[in-house]
C-alpha positions as CSV (number, residue, x, y, z in Angstrom):
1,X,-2.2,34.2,26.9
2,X,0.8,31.8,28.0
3,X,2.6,30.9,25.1
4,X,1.9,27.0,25.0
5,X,-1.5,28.6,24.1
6,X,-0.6,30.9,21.7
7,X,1.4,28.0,19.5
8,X,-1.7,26.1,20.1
9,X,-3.2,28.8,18.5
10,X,-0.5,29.1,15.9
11,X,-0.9,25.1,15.1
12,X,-4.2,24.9,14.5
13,X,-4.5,27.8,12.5
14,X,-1.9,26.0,10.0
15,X,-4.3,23.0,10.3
16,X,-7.2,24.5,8.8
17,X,-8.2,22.3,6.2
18,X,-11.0,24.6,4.6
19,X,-10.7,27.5,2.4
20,X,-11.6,31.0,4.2
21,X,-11.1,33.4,6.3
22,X,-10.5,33.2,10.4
23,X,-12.1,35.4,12.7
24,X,-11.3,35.7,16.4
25,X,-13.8,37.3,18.7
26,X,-11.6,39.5,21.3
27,X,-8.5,40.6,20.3
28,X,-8.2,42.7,23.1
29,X,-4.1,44.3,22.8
30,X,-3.5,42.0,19.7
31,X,-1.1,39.3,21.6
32,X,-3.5,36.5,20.0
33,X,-3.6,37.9,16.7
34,X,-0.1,37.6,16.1
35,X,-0.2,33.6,16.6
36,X,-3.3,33.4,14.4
37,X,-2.3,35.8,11.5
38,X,1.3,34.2,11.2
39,X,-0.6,31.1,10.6
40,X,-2.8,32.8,8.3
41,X,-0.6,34.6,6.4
42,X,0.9,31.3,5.4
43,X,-1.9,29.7,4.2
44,X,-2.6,32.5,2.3
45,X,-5.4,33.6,4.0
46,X,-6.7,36.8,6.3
47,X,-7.5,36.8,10.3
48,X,-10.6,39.2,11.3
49,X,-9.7,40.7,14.6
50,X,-13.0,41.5,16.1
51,X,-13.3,43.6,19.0
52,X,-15.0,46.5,20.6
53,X,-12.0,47.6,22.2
54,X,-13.5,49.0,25.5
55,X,-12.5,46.4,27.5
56,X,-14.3,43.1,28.8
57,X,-16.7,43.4,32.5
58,X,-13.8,42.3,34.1
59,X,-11.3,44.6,32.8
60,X,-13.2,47.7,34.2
61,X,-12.1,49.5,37.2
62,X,-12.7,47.7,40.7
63,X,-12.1,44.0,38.6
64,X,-9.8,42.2,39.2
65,X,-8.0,42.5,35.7
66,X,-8.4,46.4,35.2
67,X,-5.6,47.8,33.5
68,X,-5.5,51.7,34.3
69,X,-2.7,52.6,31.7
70,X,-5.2,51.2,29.1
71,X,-7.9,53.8,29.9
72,X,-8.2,56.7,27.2
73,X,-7.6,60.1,29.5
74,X,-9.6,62.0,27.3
75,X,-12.7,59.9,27.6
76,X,-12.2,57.7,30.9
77,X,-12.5,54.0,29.2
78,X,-10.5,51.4,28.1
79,X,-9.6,52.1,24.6
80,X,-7.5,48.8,23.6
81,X,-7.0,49.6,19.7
82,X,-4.3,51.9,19.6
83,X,-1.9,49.1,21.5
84,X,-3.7,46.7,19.3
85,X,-2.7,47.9,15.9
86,X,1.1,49.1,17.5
87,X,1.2,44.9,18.5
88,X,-0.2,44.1,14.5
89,X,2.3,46.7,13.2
90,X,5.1,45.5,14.9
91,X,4.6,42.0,13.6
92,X,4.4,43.1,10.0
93,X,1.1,41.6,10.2
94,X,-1.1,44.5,9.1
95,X,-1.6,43.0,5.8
96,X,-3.1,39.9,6.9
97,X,-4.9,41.1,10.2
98,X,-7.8,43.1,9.8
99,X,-9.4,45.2,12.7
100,X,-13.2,44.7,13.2
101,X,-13.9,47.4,15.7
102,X,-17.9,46.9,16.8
103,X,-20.5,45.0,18.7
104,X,-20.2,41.2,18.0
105,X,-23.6,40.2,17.5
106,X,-23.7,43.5,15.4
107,X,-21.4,42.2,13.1
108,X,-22.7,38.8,13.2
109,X,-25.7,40.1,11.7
110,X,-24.4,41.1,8.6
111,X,-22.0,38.5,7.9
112,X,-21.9,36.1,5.2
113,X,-18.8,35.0,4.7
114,X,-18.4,31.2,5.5
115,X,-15.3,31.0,8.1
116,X,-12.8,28.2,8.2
117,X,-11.2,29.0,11.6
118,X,-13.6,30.9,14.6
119,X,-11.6,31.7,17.9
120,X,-13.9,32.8,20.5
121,X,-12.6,34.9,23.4
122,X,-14.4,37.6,23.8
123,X,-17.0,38.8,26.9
124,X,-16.4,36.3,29.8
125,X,-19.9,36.8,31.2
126,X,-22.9,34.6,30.3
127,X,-24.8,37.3,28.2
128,X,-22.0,37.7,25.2
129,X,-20.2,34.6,25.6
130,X,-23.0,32.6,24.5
131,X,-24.0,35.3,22.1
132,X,-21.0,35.2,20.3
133,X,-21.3,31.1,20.2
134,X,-25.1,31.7,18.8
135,X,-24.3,34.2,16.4
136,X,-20.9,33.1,15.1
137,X,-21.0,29.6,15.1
138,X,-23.0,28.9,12.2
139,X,-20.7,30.6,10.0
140,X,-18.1,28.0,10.7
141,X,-18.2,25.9,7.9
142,X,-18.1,22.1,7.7
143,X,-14.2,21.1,8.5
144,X,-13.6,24.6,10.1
145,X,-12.1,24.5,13.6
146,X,-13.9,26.1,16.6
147,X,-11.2,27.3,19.3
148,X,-12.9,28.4,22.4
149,X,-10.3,30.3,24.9
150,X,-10.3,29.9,29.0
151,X,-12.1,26.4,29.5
152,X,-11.6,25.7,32.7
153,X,-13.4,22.6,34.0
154,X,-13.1,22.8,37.7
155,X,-15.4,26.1,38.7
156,X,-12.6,27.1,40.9
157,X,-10.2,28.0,38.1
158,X,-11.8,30.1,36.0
159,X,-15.7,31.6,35.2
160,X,-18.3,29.0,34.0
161,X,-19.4,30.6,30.4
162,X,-16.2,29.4,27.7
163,X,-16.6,25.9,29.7
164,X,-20.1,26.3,29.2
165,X,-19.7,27.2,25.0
166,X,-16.9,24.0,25.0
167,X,-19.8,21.7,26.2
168,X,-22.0,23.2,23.8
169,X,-20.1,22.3,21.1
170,X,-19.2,18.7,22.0
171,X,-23.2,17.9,23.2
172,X,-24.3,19.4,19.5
173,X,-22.6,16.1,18.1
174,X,-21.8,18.9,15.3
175,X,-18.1,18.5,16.6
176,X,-14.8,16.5,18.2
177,X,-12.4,17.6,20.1
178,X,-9.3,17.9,18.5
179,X,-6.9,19.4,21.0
180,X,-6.6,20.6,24.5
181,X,-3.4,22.7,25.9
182,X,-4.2,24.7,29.4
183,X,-7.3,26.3,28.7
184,X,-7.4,26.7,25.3
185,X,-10.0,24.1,23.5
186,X,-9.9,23.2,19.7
187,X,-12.6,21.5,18.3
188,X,-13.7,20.6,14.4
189,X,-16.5,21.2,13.1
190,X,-18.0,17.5,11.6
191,X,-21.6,18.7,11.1
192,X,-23.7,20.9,9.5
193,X,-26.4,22.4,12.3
């Protein structure tokens, strides 16, 4: 995440203008976390860090974005958690980010908490990208902000599905735009569904 992003990030968390929770939907090594549980922490608030730590499709091997000295030796797969909670830890964050380690849509299901800030950037691929949009998205309450990471417009940039979810959101008419900075989108919720 560059780091005009990650402010962006910071900014809109301190922006939120509902009472709740956040939740961000792949946390991955924690470098997000950090900008969204600062912001948290000083509204008083908590950040749910949710994340099945075994790594996204394309950080497995023969992707472009593996990461070998993130596989476990002991079982052969990504295990992202451990450098996770050292990046929480070392923030002094571990009081206001709390590690949901599971399936997405999992979760989802037995959630019921409305949420004032939703960060998805989770599965890249078309499957759990717009799972995580269906499934988490009408938990967002009415004045929550929807931040949807790696928009990228022009096909050539970057894969189709977060553009896809950003279009979503605006063709709803359950939301504006609010910000853009690189690829990071933020959008407010105006609407109930």
């Amino acid at each position: 995440m560059p780091a005009d992003e990650g402010l962006a990030l910071y900014e809109a968390g301190r922006s939120a203008l509902v009472p709740g929770p956040f939740l961000e939907i792949g946390s991955y090594c924690g470098k997000s976390s950090i900008y969204l549980g600062s912001a948290a922490e000083e509204l008083g608030t908590i950040l749910y860090a949710l994340d099945h730590h075994r790594g996204s499709e394309e950080n497995q091997p023969g992707w472009e974005w593996h990461e070998p000295d993130l596989v476990d030796p002991a079982i052969g797969r990504i295990d992202t958690l451990p450098h996770f909670r050292r990046t929480v830890h070392d923030a002094g964050l571990e009081h206001t980010v709390c590690a949901l380690v599971g399936d997405s849509v999992r979760i989802a299901t037995h959630w019921s908490t409305p949420l004032s800030l939703l960060f998805i950037d989770g599965g890249h691929g078309p499957e759990p990208a717009h799972a995580d949009y269906d499934n988490w998205v009408p938990k967002l309450t009415v004045g929550g902000l929807l931040l949807i990471h790696d928009v990228f417009p022009d096909p050539a940039d970057g894969g189709r599905p977060p553009y896809e979810l950003f279009c979503r959101a605006q063709e709803s008419g359950e939301f504006e735009e609010v910000r853009a900075v690189g690829s990071l989108r933020v959008l407010r919720r105006t609407d109930d569904p």
